[in-house]
DRENDO-1510 file (C-alpha; in Angstrom, 1 decimal, always signed):
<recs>
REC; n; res; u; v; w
REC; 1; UNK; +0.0; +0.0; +0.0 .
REC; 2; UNK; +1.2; +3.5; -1.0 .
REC; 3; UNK; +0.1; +6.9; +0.4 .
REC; 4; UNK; +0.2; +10.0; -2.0 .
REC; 5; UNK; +0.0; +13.1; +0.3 .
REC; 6; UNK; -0.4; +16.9; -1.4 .
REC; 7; UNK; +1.8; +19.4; -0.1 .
REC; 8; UNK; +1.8; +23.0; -1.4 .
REC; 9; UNK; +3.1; +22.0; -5.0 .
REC; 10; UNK; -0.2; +19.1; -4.8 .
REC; 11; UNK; +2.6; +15.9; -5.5 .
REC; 12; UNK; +4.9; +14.3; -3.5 .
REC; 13; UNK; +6.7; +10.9; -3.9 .
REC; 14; UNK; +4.6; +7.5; -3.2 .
REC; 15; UNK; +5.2; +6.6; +0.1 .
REC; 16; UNK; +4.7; +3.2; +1.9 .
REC; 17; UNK; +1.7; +2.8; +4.5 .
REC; 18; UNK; +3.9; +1.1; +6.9 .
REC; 19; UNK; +6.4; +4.2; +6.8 .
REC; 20; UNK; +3.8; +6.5; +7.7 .
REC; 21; UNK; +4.0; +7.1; +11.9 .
REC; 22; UNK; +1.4; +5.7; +14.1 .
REC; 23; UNK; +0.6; +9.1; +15.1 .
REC; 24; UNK; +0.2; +10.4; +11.4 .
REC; 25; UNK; -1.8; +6.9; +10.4 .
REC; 26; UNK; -4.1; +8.2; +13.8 .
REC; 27; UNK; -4.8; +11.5; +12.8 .
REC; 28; UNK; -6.0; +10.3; +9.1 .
REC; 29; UNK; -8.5; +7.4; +10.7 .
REC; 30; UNK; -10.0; +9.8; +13.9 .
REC; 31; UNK; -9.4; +13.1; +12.6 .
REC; 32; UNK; -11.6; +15.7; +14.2 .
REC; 33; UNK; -11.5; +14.3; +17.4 .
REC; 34; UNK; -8.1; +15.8; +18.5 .
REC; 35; UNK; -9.1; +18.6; +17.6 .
REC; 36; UNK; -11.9; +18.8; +19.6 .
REC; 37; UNK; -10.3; +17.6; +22.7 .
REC; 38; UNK; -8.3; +20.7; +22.3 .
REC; 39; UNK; -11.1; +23.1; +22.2 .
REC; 40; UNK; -13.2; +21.2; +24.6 .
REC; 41; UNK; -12.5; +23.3; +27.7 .
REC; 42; UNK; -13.5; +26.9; +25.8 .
REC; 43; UNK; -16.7; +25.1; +24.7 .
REC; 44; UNK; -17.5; +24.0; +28.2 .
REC; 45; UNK; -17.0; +27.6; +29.8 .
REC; 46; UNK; -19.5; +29.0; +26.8 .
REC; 47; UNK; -22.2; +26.2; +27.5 .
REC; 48; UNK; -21.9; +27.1; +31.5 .
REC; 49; UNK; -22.2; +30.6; +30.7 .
REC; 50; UNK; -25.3; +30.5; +28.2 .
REC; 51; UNK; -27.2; +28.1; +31.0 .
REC; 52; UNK; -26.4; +30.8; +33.9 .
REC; 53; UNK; -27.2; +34.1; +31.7 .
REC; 54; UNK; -29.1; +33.0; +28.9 .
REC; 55; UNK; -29.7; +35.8; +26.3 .
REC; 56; UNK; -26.8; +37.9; +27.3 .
REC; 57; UNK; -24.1; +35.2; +27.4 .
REC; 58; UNK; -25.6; +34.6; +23.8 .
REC; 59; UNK; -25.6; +38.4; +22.6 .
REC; 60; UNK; -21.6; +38.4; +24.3 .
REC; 61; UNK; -20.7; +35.5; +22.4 .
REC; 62; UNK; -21.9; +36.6; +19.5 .
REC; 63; UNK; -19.9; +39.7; +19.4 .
REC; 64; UNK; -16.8; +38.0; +20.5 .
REC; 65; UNK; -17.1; +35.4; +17.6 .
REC; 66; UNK; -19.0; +37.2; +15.1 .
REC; 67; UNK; -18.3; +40.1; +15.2 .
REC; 68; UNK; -21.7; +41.0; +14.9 .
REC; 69; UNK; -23.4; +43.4; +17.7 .
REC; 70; UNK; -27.1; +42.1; +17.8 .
REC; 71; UNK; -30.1; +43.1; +20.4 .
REC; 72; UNK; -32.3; +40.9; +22.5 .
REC; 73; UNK; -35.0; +41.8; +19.8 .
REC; 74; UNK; -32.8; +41.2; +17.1 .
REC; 75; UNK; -32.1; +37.1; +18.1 .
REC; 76; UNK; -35.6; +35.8; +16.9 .
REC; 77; UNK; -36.9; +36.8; +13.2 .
REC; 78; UNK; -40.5; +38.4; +13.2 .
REC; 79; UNK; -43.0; +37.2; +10.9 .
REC; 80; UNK; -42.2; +40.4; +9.0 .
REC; 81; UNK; -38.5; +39.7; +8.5 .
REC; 82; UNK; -39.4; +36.3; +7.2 .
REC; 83; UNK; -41.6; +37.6; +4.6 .
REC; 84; UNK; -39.6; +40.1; +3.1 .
REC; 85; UNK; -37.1; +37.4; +2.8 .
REC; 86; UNK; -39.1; +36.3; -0.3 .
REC; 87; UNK; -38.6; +39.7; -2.0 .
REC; 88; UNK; -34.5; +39.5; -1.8 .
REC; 89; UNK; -34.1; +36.2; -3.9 .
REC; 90; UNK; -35.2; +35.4; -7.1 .
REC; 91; UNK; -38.3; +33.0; -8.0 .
REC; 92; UNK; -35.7; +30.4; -9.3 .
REC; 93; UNK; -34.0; +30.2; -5.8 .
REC; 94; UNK; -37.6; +29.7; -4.5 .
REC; 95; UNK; -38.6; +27.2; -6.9 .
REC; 96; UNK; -35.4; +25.3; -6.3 .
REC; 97; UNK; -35.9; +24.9; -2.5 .
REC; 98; UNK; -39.9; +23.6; -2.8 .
REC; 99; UNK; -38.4; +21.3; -5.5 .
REC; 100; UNK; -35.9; +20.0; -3.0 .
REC; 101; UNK; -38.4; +20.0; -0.1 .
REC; 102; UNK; -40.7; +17.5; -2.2 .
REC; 103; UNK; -37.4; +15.1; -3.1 .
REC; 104; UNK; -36.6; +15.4; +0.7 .
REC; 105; UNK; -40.3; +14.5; +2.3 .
REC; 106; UNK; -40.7; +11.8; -0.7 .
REC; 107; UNK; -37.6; +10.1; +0.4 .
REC; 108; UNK; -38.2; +10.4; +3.7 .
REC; 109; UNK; -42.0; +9.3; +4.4 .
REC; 110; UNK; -40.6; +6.1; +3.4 .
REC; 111; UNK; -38.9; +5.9; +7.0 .
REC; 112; UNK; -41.7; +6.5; +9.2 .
REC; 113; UNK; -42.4; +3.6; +11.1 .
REC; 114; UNK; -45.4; +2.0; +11.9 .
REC; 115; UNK; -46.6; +1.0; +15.9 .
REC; 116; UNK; -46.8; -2.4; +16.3 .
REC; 117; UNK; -48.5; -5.0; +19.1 .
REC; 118; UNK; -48.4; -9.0; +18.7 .
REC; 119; UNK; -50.2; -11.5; +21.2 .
REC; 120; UNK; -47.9; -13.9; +22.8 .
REC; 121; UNK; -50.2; -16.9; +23.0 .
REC; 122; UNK; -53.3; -18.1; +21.5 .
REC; 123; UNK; -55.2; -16.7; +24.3 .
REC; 124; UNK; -54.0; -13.3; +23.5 .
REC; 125; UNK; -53.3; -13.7; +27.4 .
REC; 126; UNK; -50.6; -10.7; +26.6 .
REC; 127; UNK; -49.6; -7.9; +24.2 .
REC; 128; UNK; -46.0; -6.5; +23.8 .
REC; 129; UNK; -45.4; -3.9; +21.4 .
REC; 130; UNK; -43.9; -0.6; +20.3 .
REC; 131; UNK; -44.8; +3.2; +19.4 .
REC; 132; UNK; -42.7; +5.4; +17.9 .
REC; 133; UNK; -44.1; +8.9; +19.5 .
REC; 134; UNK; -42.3; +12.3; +18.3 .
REC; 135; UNK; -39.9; +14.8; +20.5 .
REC; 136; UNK; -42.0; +18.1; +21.4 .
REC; 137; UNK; -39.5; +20.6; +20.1 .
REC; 138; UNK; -36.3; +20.3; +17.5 .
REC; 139; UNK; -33.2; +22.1; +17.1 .
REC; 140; UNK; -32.3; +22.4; +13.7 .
REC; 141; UNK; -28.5; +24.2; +12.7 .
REC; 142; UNK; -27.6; +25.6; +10.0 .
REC; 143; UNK; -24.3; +26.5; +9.7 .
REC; 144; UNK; -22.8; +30.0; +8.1 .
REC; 145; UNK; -19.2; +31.6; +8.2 .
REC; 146; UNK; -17.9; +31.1; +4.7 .
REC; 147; UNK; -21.1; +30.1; +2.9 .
REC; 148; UNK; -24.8; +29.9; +3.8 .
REC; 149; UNK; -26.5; +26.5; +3.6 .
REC; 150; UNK; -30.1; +26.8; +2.9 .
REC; 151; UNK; -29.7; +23.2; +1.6 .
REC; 152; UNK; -29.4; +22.1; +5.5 .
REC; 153; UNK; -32.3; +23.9; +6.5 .
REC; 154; UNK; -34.5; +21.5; +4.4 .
REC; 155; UNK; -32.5; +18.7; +5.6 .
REC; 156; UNK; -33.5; +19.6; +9.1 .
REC; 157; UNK; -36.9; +20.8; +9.0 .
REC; 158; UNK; -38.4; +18.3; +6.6 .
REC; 159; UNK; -37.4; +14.7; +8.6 .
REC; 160; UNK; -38.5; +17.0; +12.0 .
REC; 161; UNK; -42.1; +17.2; +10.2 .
REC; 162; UNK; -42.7; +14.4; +8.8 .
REC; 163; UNK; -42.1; +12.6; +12.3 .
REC; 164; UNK; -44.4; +14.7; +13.7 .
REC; 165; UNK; -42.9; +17.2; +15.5 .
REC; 166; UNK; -44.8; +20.7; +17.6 .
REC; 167; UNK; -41.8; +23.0; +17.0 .
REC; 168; UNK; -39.1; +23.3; +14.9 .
REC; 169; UNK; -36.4; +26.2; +15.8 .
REC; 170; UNK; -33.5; +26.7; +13.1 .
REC; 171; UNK; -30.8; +28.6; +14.7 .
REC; 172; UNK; -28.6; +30.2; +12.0 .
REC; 173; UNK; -25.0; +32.7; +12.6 .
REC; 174; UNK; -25.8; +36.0; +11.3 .
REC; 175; UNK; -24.1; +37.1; +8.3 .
REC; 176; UNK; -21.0; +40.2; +8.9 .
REC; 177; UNK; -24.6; +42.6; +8.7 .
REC; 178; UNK; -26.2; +41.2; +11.3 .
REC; 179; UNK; -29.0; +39.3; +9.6 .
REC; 180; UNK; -29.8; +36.0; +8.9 .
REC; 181; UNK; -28.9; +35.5; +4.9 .
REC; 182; UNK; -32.1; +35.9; +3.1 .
REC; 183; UNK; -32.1; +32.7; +1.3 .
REC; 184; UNK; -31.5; +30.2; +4.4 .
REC; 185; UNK; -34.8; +32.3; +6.2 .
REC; 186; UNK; -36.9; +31.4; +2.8 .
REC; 187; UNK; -35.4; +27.6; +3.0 .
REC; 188; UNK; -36.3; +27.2; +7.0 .
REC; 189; UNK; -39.7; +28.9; +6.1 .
REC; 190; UNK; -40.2; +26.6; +3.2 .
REC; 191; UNK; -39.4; +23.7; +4.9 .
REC; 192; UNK; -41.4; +23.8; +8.2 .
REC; 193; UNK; -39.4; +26.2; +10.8 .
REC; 194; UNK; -41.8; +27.8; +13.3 .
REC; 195; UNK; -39.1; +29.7; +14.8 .
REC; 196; UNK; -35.3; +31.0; +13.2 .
REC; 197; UNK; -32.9; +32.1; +15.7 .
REC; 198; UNK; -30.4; +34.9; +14.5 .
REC; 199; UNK; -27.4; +33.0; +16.4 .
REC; 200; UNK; -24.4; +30.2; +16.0 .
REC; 201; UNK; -21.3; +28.5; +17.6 .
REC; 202; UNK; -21.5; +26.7; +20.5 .
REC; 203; UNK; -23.6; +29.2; +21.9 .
REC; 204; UNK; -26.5; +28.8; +20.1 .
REC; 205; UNK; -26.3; +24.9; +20.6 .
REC; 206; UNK; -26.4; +25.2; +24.4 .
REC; 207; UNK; -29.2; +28.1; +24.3 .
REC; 208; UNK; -31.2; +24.9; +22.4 .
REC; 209; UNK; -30.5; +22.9; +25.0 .
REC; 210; UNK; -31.4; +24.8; +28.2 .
REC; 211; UNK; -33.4; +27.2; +27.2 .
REC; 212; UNK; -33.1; +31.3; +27.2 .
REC; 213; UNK; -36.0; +33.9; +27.8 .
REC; 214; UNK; -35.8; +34.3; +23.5 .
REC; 215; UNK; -34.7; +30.7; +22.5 .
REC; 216; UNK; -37.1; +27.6; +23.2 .
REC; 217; UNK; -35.5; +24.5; +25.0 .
REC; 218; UNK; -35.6; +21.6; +22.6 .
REC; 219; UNK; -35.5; +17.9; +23.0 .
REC; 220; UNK; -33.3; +17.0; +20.2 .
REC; 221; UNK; -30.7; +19.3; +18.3 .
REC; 222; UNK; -29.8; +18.0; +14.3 .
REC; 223; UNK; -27.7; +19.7; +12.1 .
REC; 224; UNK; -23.6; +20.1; +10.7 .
REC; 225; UNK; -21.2; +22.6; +12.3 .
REC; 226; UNK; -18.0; +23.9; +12.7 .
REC; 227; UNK; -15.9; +22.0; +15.4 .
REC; 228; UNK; -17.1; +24.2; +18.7 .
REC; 229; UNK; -20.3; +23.4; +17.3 .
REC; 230; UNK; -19.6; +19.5; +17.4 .
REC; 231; UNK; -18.5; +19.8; +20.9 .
REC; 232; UNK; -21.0; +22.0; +22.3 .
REC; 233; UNK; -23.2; +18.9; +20.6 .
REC; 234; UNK; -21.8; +16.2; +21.9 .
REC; 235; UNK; -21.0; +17.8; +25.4 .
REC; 236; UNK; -24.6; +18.8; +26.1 .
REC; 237; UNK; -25.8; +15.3; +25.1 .
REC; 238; UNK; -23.1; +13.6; +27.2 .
REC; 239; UNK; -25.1; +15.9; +30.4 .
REC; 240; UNK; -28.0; +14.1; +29.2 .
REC; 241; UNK; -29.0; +17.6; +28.3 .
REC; 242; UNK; -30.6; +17.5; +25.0 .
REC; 243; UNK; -30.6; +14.2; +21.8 .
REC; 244; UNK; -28.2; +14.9; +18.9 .
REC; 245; UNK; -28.2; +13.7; +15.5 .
REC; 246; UNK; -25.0; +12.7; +14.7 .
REC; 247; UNK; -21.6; +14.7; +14.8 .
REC; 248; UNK; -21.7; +16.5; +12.1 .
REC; 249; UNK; -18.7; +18.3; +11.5 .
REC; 250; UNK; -15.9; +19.1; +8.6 .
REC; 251; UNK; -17.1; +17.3; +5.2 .
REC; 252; UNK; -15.3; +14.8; +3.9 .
REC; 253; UNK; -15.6; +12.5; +0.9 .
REC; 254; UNK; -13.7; +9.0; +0.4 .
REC; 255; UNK; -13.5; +7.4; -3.1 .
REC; 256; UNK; -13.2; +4.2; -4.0 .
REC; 257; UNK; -12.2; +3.7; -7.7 .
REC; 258; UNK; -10.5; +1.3; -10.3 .
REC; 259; UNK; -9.4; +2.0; -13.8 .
REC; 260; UNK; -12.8; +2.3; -15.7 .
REC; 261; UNK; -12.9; +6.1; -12.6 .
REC; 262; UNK; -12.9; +9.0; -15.2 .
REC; 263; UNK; -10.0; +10.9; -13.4 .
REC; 264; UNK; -12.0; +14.5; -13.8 .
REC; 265; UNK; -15.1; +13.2; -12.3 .
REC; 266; UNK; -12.7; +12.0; -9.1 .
REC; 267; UNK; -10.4; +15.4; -9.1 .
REC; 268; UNK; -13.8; +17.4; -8.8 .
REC; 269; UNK; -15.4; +15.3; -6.3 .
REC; 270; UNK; -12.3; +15.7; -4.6 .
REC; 271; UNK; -12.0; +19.7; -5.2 .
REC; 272; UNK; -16.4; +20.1; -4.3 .
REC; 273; UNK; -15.5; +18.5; -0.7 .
REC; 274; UNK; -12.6; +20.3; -0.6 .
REC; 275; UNK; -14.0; +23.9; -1.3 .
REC; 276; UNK; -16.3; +23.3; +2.3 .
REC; 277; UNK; -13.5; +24.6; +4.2 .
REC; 278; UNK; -9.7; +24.4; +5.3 .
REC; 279; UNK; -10.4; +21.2; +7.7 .
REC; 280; UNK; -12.5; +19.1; +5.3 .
REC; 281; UNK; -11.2; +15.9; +3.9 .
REC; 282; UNK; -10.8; +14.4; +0.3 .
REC; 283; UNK; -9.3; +10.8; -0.3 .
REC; 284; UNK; -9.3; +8.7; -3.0 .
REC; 285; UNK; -8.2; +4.9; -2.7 .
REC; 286; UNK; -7.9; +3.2; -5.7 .
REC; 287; UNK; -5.3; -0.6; -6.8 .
REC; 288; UNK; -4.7; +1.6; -10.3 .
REC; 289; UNK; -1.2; +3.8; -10.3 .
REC; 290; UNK; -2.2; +5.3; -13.6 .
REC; 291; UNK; -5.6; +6.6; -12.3 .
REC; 292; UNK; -4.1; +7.7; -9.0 .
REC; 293; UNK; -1.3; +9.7; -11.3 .
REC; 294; UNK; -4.0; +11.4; -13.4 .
REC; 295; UNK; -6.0; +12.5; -10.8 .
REC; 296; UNK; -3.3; +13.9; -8.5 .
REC; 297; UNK; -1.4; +15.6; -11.5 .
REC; 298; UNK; -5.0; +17.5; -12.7 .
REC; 299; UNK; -5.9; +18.5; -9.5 .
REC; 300; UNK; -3.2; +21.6; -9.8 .
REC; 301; UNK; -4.8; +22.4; -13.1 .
REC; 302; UNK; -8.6; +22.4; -12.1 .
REC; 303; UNK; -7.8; +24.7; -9.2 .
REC; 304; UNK; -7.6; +27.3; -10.9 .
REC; 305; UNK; -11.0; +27.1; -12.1 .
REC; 306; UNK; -12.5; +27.2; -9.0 .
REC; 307; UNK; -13.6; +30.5; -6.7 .
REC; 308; UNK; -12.7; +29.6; -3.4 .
REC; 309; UNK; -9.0; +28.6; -4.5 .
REC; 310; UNK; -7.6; +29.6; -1.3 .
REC; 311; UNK; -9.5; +27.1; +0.7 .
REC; 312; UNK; -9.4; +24.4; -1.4 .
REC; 313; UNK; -6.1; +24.3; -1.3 .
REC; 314; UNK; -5.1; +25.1; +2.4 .
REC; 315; UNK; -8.2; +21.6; +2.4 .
REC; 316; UNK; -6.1; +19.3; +0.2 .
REC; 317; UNK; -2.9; +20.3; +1.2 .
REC; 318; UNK; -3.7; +19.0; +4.9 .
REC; 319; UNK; -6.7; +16.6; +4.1 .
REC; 320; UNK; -6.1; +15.6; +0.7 .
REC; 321; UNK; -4.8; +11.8; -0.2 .
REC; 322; UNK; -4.4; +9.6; -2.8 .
REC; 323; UNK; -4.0; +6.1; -1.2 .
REC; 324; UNK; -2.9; +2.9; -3.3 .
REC; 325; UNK; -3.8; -0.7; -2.7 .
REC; 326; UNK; -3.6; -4.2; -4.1 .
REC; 327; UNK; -7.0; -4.7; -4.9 .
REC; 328; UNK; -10.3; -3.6; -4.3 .
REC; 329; UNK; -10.5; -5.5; -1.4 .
REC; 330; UNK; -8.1; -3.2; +0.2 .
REC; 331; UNK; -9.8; -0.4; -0.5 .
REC; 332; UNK; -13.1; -1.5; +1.1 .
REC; 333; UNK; -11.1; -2.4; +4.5 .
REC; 334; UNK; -9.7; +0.8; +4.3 .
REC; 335; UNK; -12.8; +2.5; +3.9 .
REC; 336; UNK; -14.2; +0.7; +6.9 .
REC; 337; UNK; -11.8; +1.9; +9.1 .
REC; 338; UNK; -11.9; +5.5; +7.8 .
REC; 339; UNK; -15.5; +5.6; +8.2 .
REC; 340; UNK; -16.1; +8.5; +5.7 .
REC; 341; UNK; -19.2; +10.7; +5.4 .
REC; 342; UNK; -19.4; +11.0; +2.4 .
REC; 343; UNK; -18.3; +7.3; +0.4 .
REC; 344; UNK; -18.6; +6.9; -3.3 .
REC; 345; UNK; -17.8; +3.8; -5.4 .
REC; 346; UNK; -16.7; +4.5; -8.8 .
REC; 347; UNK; -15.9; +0.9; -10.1 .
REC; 348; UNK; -16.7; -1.3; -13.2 .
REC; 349; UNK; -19.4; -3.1; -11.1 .
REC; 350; UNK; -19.9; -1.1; -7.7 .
REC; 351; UNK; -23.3; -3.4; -6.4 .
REC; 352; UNK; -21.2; -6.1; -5.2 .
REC; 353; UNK; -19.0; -3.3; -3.2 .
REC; 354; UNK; -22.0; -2.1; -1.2 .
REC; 355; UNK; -22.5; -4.9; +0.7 .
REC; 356; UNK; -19.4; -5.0; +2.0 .
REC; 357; UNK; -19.5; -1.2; +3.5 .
REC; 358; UNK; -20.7; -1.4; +7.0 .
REC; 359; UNK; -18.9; +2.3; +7.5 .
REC; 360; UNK; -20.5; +5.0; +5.9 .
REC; 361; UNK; -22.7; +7.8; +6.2 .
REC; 362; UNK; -23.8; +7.7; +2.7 .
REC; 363; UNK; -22.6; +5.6; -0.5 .
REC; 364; UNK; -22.8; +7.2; -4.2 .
REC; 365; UNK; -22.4; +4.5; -6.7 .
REC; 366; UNK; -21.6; +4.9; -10.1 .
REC; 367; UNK; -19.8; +7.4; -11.9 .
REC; 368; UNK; -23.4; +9.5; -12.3 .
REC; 369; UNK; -23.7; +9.4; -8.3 .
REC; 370; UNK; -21.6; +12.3; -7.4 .
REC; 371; UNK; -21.8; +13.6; -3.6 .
REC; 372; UNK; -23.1; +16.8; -4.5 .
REC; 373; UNK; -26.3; +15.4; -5.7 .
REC; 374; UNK; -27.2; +14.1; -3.0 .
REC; 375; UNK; -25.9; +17.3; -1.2 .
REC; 376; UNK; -29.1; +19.5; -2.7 .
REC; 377; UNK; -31.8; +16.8; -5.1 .
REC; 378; UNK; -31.2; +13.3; -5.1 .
REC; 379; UNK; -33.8; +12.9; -1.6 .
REC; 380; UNK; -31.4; +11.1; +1.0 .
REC; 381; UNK; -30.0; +13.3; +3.8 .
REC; 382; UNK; -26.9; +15.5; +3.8 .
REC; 383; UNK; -26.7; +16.0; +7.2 .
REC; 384; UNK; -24.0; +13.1; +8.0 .
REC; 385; UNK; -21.6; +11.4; +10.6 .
REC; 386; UNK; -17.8; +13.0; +10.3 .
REC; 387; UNK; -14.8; +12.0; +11.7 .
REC; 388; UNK; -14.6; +8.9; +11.8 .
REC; 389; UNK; -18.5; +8.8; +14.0 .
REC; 390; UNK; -20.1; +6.5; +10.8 .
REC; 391; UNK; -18.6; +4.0; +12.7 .
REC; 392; UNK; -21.4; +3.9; +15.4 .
REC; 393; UNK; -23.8; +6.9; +14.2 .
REC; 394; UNK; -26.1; +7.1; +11.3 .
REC; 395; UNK; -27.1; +10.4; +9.2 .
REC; 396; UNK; -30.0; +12.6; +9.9 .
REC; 397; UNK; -33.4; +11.0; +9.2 .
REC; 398; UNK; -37.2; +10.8; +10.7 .
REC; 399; UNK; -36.2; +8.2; +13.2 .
REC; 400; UNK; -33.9; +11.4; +14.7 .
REC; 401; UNK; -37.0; +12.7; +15.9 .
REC; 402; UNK; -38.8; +10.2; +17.2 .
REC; 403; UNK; -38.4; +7.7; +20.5 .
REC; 404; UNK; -39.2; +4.1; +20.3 .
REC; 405; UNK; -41.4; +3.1; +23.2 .
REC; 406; UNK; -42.3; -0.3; +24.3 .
REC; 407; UNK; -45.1; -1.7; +25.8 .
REC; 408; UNK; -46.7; -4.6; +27.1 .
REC; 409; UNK; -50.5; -5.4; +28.4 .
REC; 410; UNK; -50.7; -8.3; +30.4 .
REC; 411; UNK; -53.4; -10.8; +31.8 .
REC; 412; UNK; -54.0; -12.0; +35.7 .
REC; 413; UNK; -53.4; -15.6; +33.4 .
REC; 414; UNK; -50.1; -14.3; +31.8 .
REC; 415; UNK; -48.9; -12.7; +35.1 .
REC; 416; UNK; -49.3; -16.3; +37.2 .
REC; 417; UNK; -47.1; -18.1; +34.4 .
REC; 418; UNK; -44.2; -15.5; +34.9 .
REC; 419; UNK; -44.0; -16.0; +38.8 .
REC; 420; UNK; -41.9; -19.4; +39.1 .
REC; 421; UNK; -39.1; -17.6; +37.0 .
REC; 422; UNK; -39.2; -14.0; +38.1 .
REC; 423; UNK; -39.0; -15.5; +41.9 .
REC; 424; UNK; -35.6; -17.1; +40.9 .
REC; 425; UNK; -34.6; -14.1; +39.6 .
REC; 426; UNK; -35.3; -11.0; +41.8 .
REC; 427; UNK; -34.3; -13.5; +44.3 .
REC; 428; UNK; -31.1; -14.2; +42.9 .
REC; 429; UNK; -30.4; -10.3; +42.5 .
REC; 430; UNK; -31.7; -9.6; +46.1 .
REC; 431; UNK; -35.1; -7.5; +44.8 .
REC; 432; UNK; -37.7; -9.3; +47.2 .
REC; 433; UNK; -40.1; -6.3; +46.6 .
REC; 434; UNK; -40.1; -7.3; +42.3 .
REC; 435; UNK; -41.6; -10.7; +43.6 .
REC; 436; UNK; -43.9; -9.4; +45.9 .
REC; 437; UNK; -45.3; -6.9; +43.4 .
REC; 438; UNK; -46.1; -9.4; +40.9 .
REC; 439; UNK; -47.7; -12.1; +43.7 .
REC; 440; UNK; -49.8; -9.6; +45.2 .
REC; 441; UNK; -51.7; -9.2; +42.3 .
REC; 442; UNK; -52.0; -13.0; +42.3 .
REC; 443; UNK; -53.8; -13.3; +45.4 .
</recs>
């Protein structure tokens, strides 16, 4: 196995896996998590201080981070605000987002789940079962600083409705004016928010979470961010605090290809992830040196095509690899263990390859499956695990908003034929009052 890494020039000479350091081999496979450890102290003192002053500690961080100096009145839109929204974006845009909202909702109805009872015995002498009832309130974020993302509005809101949800809050950082960008309030309005917050960062996550005399507490917060973001997420639902999606934090795309890839498709898979921002991630892994050479020659070439050359760059030369292996086989373990967000399969045959993923937040297959479509219009979810999180988290969906309750209805008849084995067993554990409450109702 060989490792191509870009430096500023975007080629250096193939190196071995095995001579890359453990500690550079552990960054690759976990990567935003150091990171976060780094920041998590600052995040903690900004959670503490938005639960103790609410609004204020909001309004202050917002200044410090954003520059921006907002009043109480100014943190939650009017009705007013969000209409004249419509007025400062064209029809197109709005035509766009109710498109997207329809691909969305039509995807997604598919994964609301049904309650469900079944009788035990013949007698129907008792009923287990499950319901699947809604959170009151959701947190939706969508993330600003070097773009606005109305996409992730509709990513947010639509799953929250369709599972069933009272109230949908999308908090939002205010652009270097002071307002919320005009096209992410039409996209939260269009897509189901009762409530847009004029506020980011890690403050905004943990005014979600507890609550502040503008900002409703919510039950569940979904959305990508930055990494303070991430943290504040994670922290508060480490607390027990508030439910969480998924981390969500810098994108990142892993590619799996062989020699029928089309090297310009891969370099501007590679240069769309990169142009997120300076920490996201783009990796291809492929067993052909020919297609790896192709690719990481062009991508110089195709840079300068793009607009935000400065951050795709500062991306690749950090986050951007080129990764030779033996055989496709490789490449599948590898992509296991990287556990990408973002996972496409560009290979002769790439069916057979999707069974073997278990690590992913979402696979593209085929060279006509490129991330970016299912970023905005293909209908699944962009709102994804990062960092390595695919591992043990799944994307945004309807099941993000909802809880899975059990139940079970039993019979004086049912009850009697569990007492002989529940007496051995709250016996064995020492929990006398379990057996009593079940043989007094047996008198």
């Amino acid at each position: 196995v060989y490792i191509i890494k870009g430096k500023e020039d975007f080629l250096r000479a193939p190196l071995r896996l095995k001579d890359i350091s453990e500690k550079e081999y552990k960054r690759i496979i976990q990567r935003s998590t150091f990171q976060i450890d780094k920041i998590m102290e600052k995040v903690i003192s900004i959670v503490d201080e938005v639960r103790k002053n609410g609004d204020e500690a909001v309004l202050k961080f917002t200044r410090e981070f954003d520059k921006v100096n907002l009043s109480k009145q100014q943190l939650i839109l009017s009705k007013n605000k969000i209409r004249k929204a419509y007025s400062k974006v064209p029809s197109s845009f709005i035509d766009s987002v109710s498109k997207m909202r329809e691909r969305i909702e039509d995807f997604h109805k598919s994964q609301i789940p049904k309650n469900w009872s079944v009788k035990k015995d013949v007698s129907g002498a008792y009923r287990l079962g499950e319901i699947f009832p809604p959170v009151q309130k959701a947190g939706v974020y969508v993330p600003g600083g070097k773009a606005c993302y109305p996409s992730t509005a509709v990513m947010g809101c639509v799953p929250a409705r369709l599972a069933g949800v009272l109230t949908v809050v999308v908090c939002t950082p205010p652009s270097p004016s002071g307002d919320v960008p005009p096209e992410v309030i039409v996209a939260s309005d269009i897509a189901g928010a009762d409530v847009i917050v004029n506020a980011g960062g890690a403050q905004a996550i943990a005014a979600l979470a507890f609550g502040t005399e503008s900002i409703p507490k919510v039950d569940v917060i979904a959305g990508p961010g930055n990494i303070y973001v991430n943290a504040a997420k994670s922290y508060l639902f480490s607390l027990g605090r508030v439910g969480i999606d998924c981390p969500a934090g810098p994108s990142e795309v892993l590619i799996i290809a062989d020699d029928s890839a089309s090297p310009p498709f891969i370099i501007w898979d590679m240069l769309a992830q990169a142009e997120h921002d300076e920490m996201a991630w783009a990796v291809l892994v492929t067993p052909s040196q020919k297609l790896a050479d192709k690719v990481w020659k062009g991508i110089e070439g195709q840079l300068e095509f793009t607009e935000r050359k400065s951050i795709i760059q500062a991306s690749l030369e950090s986050n951007g690899y080129i990764i030779l292996v033996d055989n496709l086989d490789e490449a599948v373990n590898f992509a296991n263990e990287f556990a990408p967000e973002h996972l496409e399969i560009l290979t002769e045959n790439p069916d057979p390859l999707l069974s073997l993923i278990k690590n992913a937040g979402s696979v593209f297959l085929g060279e006509n499956s490129p991330v970016a479509a299912g970023d905005y219009f293909s209908g699944t979810n962009h709102i994804l695990p990062t960092g390595g999180t695919a591992r043990f988290f799944s994307g945004c969906s309807v099941h993000t908003f909802l809880k899975r309750i059990t139940y079970q209805n039993l019979t004086r008849q049912a009850l009697a034929k569990m007492e002989e084995p529940v007496s051995h067993l709250s016996r064995q554990e020492g929990f006398q009052a379990h057996l009593k409450s079940i043989q007094i109702r047996l008198k």
